[in-house]
Structure formats: C-alpha cells, structure tokens
N, C-alpha and C positions, 0 to 999 in steps of 0.2 A: 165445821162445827167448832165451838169453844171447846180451853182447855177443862174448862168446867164441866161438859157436858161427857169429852171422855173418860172412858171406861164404866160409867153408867152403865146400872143392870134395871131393865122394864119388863115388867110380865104384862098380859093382855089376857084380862077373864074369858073363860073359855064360849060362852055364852056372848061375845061379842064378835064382829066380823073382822076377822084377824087381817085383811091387807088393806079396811078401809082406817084402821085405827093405826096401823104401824105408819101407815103413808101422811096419814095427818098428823100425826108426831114427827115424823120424819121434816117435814115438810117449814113445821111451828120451829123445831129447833132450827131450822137452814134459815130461817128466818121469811121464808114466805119465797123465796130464790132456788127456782128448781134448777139451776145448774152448782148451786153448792150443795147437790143430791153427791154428785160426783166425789165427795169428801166422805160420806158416809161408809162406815163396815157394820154389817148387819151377821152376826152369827145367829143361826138356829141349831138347833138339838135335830138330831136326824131320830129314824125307827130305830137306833141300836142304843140310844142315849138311855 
C-alpha cells in the first residue's frame, strides 16, 4: 500500500456486509493485485473493546 494510505482509520456501517466491503477496499487500495494483500494490517476491536 501507499505511504498515503497508511495509518488510515475506515468504519463500515453496520447495515452493510462487513467482509464483502473490507475485501473490496482492501483490494481498490492494492490496486486491483491480490498478492500486495500480503502488505496489508487489518486491526479489529475484539468483544472487550
């Protein structure tokens, strides 16, 4: 990913399907190249957050 794109914070409404929108974001930012998946960190909020 870009130096632009790190540290970027995205929310995803909750009424939307949370791993078909992360993955198509994920995806737009890699540039359409799923092996620079392999660059990305995905932090999520666990049940204690």
């Amino acid at each position: 990913m870009s130096d632009a794109a790190a540290g970027s914070v995205f929310t995803i409404d909750p009424g939307l399907p949370f791993v078909d929108v992360l993955a198509g974001h994920l995806l737009r930012q890699a540039g359409g190249d799923p092996l620079r998946l392999a660059e990305c960190v995905v932090l999520l909020p666990n049940q204690r957050a």
